[in-house]
N, C-alpha and C positions, 0 to 999 in steps of 0.2 A: 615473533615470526616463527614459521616452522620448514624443517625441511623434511625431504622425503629418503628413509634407509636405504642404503644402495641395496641392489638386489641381483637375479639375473641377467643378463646381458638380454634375453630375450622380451625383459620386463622396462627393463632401461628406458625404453622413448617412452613407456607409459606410463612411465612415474617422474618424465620430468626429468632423467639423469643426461647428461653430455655428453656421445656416445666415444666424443677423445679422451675424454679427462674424467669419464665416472664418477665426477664431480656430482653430489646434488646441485639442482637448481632451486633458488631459493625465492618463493616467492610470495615476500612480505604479508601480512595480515593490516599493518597500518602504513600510512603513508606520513603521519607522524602531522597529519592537519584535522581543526575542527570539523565538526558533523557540522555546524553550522554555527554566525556570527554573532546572531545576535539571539531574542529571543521570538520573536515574530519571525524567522525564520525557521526556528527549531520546530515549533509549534505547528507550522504546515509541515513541515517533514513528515515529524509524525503522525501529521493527521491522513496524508496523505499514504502512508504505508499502514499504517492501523488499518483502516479502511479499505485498504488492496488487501490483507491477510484476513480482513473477515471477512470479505466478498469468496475468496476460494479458500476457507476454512474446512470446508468439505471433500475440498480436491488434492485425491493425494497426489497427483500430475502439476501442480502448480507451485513455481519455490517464488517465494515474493519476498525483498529485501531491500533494506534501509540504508546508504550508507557503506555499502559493501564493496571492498575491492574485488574487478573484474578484469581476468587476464584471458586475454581472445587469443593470444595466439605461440602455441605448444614452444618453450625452449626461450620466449623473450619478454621475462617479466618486466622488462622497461617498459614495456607497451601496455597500460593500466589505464581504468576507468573507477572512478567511484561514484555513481551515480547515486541523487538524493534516495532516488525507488527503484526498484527494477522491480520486472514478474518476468517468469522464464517457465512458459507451456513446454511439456515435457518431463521437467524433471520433480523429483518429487522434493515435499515440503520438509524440511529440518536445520538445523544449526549448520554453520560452516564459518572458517576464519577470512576466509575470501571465496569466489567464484573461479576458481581454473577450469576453464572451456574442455580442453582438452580433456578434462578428468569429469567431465558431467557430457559425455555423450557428442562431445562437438556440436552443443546447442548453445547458442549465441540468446540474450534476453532479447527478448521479442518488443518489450514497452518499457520506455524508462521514461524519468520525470527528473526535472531539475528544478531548484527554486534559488531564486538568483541575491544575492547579500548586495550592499551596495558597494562592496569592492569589486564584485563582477565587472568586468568589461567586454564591451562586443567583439572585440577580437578575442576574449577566453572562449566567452561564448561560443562564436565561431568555428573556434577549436574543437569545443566540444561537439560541437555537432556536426562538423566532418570525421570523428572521431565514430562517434555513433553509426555515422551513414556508413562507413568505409566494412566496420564490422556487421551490420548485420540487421541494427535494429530495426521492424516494423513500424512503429510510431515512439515517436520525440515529441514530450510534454516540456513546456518550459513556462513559468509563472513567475512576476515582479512583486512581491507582496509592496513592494516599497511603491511603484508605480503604479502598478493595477495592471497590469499588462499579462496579457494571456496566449502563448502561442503554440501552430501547434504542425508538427511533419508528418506525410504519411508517403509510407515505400510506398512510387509505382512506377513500374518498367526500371527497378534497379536501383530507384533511386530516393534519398528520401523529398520529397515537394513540399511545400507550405501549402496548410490547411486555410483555405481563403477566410472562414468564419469560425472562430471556438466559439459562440454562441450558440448553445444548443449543439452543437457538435455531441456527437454518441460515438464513442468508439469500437471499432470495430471487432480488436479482441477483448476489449473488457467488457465492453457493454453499459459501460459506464457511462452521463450526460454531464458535458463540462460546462460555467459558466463561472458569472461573474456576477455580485451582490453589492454592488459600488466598485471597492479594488477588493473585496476580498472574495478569494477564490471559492466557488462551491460548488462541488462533484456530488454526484446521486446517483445509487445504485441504481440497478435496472429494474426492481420497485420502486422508484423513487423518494427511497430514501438518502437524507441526505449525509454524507462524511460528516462526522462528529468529531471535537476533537474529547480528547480524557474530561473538560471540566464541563462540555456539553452534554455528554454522554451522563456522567452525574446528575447533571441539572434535572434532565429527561427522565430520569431514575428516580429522583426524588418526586418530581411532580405525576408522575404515574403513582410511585408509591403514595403521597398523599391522596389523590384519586379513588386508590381502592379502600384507601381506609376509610374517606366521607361517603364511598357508595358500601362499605361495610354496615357504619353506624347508621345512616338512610336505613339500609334494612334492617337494622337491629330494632329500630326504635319504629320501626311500620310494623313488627312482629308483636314486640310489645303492646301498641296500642288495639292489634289483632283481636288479640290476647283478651286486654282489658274490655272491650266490646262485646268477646263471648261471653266474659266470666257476665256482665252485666246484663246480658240476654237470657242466662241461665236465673239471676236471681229474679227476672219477672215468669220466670215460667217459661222462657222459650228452648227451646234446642236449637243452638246458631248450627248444627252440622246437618237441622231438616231445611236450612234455607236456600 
């Protein structure tokens, strides 16, 4: 965990100090629980923030994180989220031990994702997503790998609603199309491609790579026979370059 050096009285509320007790406030980097339970669990996590960080890889306005504790509000680190994904338009892209709101412009993550272990319960659930609505978030992704189960909120008039269909759903700040491939989740960028995880991403890599090497050798060996056709056009007398 880290705290922040006490400083001027003027600087105090914006670093987090207690303006009785000039105490730092101290607010933790871990929460002291796993990123996730199992490993079919793990595996959508990170497919699912891999895939958010190479979508706005370009954007220096966009912070997108895995896993990361998030403190919404100035002075009361009891009040913590660690959401599977977050993306936060506005701030820009880099390292951090957590998410302090108040210390990143008073921007709240606009789109968070949960994927659910099968110790989840619908009342954590629940928690969590009045947790979500109460701060701020624009749309709340929640995914069963275990069940297949896909769903999904979006803020209107204040509040977050259930998204009638994630079928084909396209979101509205990512741009992203959600669905579902039996129970397993599949998201596709806005060329339609689709989230990869680390050992799909390989596979794809590999089979492109074999690809250009049999249309390398195809044309190696069309070059050659080129070849052997002039030299054999030459030894009857012809010029294969007047034909």
């Amino acid at each position: 965990m880290t705290t922040t050096a006490l400083s001027t009285p003027a600087t105090d509320s914006r670093r987090g100090l207690s303006p009785a007790s000039r105490q730092p406030i101290v607010y933790p980097e871990s929460d002291g629980r796993p990123m996730a339970d199992n490993t079919r669990q793990f595996d959508c996590i990170v497919m699912i923030q891999g895939g958010l960080a190479a979508l706005f890889a370009d954007r220096p306005d966009v912070f997108v994180a895995g896993d990361l504790l998030w403190y919404p509000v100035e002075g009361q680190p009891h009040i913590r989220a660690a959401p599977d994904a977050m993306v936060v338009f506005g701030r820009p892209p880099g390292h951090r031990g957590s998410y302090i709101q108040h210390e990143e412009d008073y921007i709240a993550p606009q789109v968070v994702f949960e994927v659910l272990s099968p110790g989840n319960t619908p009342a954590e659930m629940r928690k969590k997503r009045d947790f979500y609505d109460r701060y701020g978030v624009e749309e709340y992704y929640e995914y069963d790998p275990d069940r297949g189960t896909l769903k999904g909120w979006l803020r209107r008039e204040g509040r977050l609603e259930p998204i009638a269909s994630m079928e084909g759903w396209v979101s509205p700040l990512l741009g992203i199309r959600f669905g579902l491939e039996g129970t397993d989740l599949a998201l596709h960028h806005p060329d339609g491609q689709r989230f990869e995880t680390f050992v799909e991403q390989a596979r794809r890599a590999e089979a492109e790579r074999q690809r250009a090497e049999a249309e390398r050798q195809r044309a190696e060996a069309e070059r050659q026979r080129a070849e052997r056709l002039a030299e054999r056009l030459r030894q009857l007398g012809v010029d294969p370059d007047s034909l």
